[in-house]
N, C-alpha and C positions, 0 to 999 in steps of 0.2 A: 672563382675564389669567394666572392658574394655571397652564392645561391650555398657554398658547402657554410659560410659563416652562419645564415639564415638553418639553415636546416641544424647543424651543429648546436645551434642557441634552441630550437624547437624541441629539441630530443633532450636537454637541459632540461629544459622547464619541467616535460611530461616526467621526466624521472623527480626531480624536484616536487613535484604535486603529487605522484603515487609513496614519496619518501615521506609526504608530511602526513598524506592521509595513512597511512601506515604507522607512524608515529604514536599515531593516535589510540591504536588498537593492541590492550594490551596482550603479553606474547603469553605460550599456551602452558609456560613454564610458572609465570607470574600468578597467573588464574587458580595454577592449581597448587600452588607454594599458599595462597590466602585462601583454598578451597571458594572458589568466588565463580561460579557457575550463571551461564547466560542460561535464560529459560524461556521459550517463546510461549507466547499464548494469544488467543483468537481475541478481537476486538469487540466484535458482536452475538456474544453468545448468554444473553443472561437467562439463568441468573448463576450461571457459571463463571463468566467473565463479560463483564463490562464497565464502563465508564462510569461514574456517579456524577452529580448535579457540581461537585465540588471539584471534579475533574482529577481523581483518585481511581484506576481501576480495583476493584473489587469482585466478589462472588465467592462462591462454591470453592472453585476452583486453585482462587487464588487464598484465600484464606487458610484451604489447606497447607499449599505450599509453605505459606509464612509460618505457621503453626509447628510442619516436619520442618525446619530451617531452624526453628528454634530450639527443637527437642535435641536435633542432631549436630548444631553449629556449626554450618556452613549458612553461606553469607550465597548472593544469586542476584544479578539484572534481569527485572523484566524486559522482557522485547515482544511489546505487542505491534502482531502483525496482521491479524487474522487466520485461519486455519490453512489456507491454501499454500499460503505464504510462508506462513509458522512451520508445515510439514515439509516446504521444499527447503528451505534455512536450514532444517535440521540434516537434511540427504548432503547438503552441499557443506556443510561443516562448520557455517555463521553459528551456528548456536548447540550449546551442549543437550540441551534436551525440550520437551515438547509437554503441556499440563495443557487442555483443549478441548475438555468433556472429547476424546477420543475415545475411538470404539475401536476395544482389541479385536482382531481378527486374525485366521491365518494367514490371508493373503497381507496383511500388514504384517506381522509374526517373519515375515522375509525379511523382511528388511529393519524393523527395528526390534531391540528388545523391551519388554513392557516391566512395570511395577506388577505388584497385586492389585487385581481390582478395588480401586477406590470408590465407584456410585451403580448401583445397576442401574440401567434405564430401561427404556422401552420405547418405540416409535407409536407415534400416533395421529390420527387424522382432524385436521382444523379446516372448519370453512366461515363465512361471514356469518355475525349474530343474525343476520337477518335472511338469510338463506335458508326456507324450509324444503326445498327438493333434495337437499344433498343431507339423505340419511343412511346410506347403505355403501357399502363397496360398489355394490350394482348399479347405483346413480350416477356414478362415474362416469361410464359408459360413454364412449363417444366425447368425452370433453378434455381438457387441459388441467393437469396437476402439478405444482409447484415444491421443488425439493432443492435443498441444499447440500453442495457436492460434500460426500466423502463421508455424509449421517449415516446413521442409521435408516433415519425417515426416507434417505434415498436408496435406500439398498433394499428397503420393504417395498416401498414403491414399483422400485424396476419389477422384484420378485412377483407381486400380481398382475402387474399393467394387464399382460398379455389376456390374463385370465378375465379378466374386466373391462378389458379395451379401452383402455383411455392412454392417454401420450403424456410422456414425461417432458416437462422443462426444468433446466436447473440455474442455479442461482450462488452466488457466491455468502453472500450475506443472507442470517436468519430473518433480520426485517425486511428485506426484499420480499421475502415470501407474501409477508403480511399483505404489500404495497401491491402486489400482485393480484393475488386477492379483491382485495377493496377494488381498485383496478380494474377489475373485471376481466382479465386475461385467463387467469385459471380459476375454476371454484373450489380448489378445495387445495391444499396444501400438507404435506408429510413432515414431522419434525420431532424429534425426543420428546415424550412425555413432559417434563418438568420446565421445557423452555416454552415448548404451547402453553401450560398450565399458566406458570409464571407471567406472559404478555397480556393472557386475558384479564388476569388480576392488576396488572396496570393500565388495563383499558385501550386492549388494542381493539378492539371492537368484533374478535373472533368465539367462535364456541366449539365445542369436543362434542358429536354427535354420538363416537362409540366409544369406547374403554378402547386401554391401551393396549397394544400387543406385547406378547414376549419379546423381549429384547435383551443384549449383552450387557457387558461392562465397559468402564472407562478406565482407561490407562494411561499412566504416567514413562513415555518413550525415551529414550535416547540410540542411537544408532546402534544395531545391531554389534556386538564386540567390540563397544568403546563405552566410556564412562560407565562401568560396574560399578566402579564404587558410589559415584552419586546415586543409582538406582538400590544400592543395598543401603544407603544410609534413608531414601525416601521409604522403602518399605519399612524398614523398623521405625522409622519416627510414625510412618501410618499406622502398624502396630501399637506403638505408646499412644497414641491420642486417642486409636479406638479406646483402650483399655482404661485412659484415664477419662473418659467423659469428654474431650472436646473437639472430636470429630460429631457426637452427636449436638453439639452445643452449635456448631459450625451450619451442620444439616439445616436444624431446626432455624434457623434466625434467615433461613430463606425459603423454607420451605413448609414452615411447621413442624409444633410438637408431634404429633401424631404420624408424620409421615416417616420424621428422624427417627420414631420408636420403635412405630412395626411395620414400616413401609408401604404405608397404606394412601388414602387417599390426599392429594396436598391441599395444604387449607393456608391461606397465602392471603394477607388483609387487602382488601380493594384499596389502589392508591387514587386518588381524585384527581380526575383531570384539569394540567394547568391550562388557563387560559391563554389566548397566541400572545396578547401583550407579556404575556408574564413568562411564555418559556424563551420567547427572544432577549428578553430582561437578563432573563437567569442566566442564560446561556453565549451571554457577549462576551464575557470573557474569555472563554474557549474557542467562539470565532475570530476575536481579533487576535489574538494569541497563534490563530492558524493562519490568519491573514499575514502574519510580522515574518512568519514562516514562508508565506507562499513568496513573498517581496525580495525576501533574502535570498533563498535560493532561486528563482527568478535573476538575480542582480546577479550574485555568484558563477550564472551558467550562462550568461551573456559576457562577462569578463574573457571566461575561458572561447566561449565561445567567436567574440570576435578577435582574441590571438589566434584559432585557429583558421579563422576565415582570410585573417590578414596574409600569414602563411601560404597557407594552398589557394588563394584567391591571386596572390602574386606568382604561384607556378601554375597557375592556368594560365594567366599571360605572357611567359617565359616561351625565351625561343626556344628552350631546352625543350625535346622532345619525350625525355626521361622525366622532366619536373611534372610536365605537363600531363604525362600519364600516370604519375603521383599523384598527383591533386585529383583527376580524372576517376580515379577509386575511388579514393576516399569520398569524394562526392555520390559515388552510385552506390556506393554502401549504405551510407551513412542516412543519405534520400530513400532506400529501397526496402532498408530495414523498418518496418512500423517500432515505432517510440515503444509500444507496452513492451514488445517482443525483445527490444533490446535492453530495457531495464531488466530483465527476467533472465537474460544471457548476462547481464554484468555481474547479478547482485548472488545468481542461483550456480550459473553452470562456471563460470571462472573460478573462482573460490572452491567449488566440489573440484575443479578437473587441475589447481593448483597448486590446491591443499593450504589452502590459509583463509583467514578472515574477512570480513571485510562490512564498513559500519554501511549504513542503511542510507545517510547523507551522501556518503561518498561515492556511493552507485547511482545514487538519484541524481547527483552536481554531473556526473560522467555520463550518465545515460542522456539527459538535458544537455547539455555541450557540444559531444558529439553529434548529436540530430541536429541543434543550433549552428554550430560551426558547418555543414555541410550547405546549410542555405546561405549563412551570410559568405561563405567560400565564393557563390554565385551571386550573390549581390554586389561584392567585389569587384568579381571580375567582369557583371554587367556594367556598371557604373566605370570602371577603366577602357571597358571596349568603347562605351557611350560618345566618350571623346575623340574628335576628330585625330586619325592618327598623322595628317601634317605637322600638327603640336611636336609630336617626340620627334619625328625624321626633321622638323627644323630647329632643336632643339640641341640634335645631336648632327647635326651641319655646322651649329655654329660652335662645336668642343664642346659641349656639354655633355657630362659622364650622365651615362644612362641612370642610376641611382637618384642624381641629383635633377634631373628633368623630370621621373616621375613624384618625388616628393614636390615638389618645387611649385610644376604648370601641371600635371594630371591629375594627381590626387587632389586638389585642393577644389576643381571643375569637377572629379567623378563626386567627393562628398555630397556636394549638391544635388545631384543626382539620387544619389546610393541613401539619405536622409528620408523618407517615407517607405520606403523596404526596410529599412531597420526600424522603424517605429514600429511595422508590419510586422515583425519576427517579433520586437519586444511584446507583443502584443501575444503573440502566439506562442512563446516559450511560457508568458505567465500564466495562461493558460493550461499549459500542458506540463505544469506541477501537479495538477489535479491528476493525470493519470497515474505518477508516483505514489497514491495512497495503495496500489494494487500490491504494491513490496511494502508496507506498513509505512512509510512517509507521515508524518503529522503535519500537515498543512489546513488549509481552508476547508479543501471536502472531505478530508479524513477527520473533520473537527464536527464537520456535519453528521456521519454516520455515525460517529456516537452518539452523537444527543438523539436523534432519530432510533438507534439501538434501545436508550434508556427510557423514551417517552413514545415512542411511537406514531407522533405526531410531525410527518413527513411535508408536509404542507407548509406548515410555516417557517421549516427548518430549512426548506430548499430555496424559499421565496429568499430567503434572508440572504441565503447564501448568496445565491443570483443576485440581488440586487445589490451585493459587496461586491461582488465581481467586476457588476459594470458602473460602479460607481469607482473605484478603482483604478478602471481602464478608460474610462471616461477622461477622470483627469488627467492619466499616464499619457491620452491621446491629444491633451490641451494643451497641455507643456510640450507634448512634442511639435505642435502644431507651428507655435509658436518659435520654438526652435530654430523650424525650419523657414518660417518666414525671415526670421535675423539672421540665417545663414546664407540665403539668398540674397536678400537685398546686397550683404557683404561684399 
């Protein structure tokens, strides 16, 4: 009668915590009663979309969008996720449509439907300013070349390798490539035209050795045979804005006059490089701001996390043969699944295979929980075995109800125990917020990638990070230390 109250209260909760995160997201009747449109777009792609010094996304990209928004009045959430992210959101049905400097294609043509061409581009090849070997497709030869999944620049790339024998590596992130580069892993790197163009003028330290190849256009997506109407209201505002001057107003203020007029070459003012004291300066806002992020959901996924442990950590040591091979799963699941893998199944494939929404917090607290609750499940129920089992059998010799002898004389002996493995997990969940920037997560190192996006300056941006992390965890580790010394002597 215990073990069904315990479990009964368990299945509570979970429905209680999918009702509230649910709550939150409003329904698809609402959205479209206020024509209120989610729109994703990529993080690191300037000068299409990225991050500003003010912590405002900005570009190309998104200026249009506000622009058609305003011609056409409808209202829209951005949800920056990055592109990887942003196109699987969109397949799975978190978000109404996709703005990403995306490249129309037919083999994309499957699956979504596009706007009119909004920018033409064109792929082209970047290596280091200081690299005078690599001037030819031919130089290639034999080396390592850097592309970012799902460009242009990688789909030119793959298209010669063969012909020129060099090996593709790819890359999630456009400043990766750069970091690659510099790096010395690949020398040369494939990417759009205008985002190559664009880093050099803010002093990424790269040069364009040939012109740019032909290439397509960019496209404004939503899932193939859904939301027509938002993709008719975006072409015709893209229509009025060409017609009235401020699609070229748009161009020009990131690209130049010249290039908005007759699409010729970009002329883009050199921005001066800040110094490391000065982009750390500028830039603490937006790392503590990611830090306040990484703490809370950290906190948050430990909560859930050790009710879940509490739970299945008490039917591991259940004489019940059925609790036991409950908890028994849930533990090899939860252990066997790697963390990225299952953020990617909660946030991408539940929601496509459900048909509902779902916010980007609420699969990162879930994805963190579950992977957390399966360890502390085991720290549990190591720290309950730890104790001599004479305790309960003389426990329960002398009438003591089973419930009341492990609250009572085991738990209070397994705590002690079980206090440095939970410092070890807290330890290791707040860590492993940072893999949650992969589904767009704004925390610590998704605070990182943009400022590194917008300056380029990788070095002082990761130093910082790093040394918040283990300052951080430093203290996380001194208070718990402490902790555990007052809980002992106890």
């Amino acid at each position: 009668m215990r073990t069904q109250k315990k479990i009964t209260g368990f299945l509570v909760l979970l429905i209680f915590f999918f009702s509230f995160a649910g709550s939150l997201v409003p329904s698809a009747q609402a959205a479209e009663a206020k024509k209120t449109y989610t729109i994703a777009t990529d993080t690191t792609f300037p000068p299409f979309e990225y991050q500003d010094a003010s912590g405002e996304y900005v570009g190309i990209d998104l200026d249009l969008l506000k622009a058609i928004a305003e011609d056409q009045g409808f209202e829209y959430r951005l949800q920056p996720l990055g592109f990887n992210a942003a196109v699987q959101a969109l397949q799975s049905g978190n978000v109404d449509g996709v703005i990403a400097g995306m490249s129309i294609t037919d083999e994309r043509k499957q699956t979504f439907d596009f706007s009119e061409p909004y920018f033409d581009s064109g792929p082209i090849m970047g290596v280091d300013a200081n690299n005078s070997a690599i001037l030819s497709y031919e130089d290639l030869r034999g080396h390592r070349v850097a592309v970012k999944t799902g460009t242009e620049g990688a789909a030119f790339a793959d298209s010669i390798k063969d012909q020129y024998g060099f090996t593709v590596i790819t890359f999630d992130d456009s400043p990766q490539l750069i970091e690659e580069v510099k790096a010395g892993g690949s020398v040369a790197y494939f990417e759009d035209y205008p985002v190559v163009a664009f880093g050099i003028a803010q002093g990424n330290g790269m040069k364009m050795p040939l012109p740019k190849e032909p290439g397509g256009s960019y496209g404004f997506a939503v899932n193939k045979g859904q939301n027509a109407e938002l993709l008719e209201m975006f072409n015709a505002g893209l229509a009025n804005i060409k017609e009235n001057g401020k699609y070229k107003e748009i161009v020009a203020s990131y690209l130049g006059d010249s290039f908005a007029s007759e699409g010729g070459e970009i002329e883009i003012a050199a921005t001066a490089k800040m110094s490391g004291f000065e982009l750390i300066w500028t830039s603490m806002p937006a790392f503590l701001k990611g830090l306040g992020y990484t703490i809370y959901y950290t906190l948050i996924s430990l909560f859930f996390a050790f009710i879940l442990g509490l739970i299945f950590g008490s039917m591991k040591v259940s004489h019940n043969k059925v609790l036991r091979g409950i908890a028994t799963v849930f533990v090899d699941i939860f252990r066997g699944i790697p963390l990225l893998i299952l953020a990617f199944f909660i946030y991408f494939a539940i929601p496509q295979a459900l048909n509902f929404t779902m916010p980007i917090w609420t699969a990162a607290i879930l994805a963190l929980s579950l992977n957390a609750g399966a360890y502390v499940t085991e720290i549990i129920r190591g720290g309950i075995q730890s104790i001599d089992k004479g305790q309960m059998e003389a426990a329960r010799s002398l009438g003591v109800p089973y419930g009341t002898a492990m609250r009572k004389i085991i738990l209070p002996q397994a705590i002690k125990v079980m206090v440095p493995s939970f410092i070890n997990q807290m330890v290791i969940t707040l860590k492993d917020t940072s893999i949650m920037s992969i589904i767009g997560l704004v925390e610590l190192t998704q605070s990182g990638k943009l400022v590194v996006a917008r300056t380029f300056q990788s070095f002082e941006v990761w130093l910082t990070i790093g040394i918040m992390y283990l300052i951080v965890i430093t203290i996380l580790t001194k208070i718990a230390d402490r902790l555990e010394r007052r809980v002992s002597r106890g």
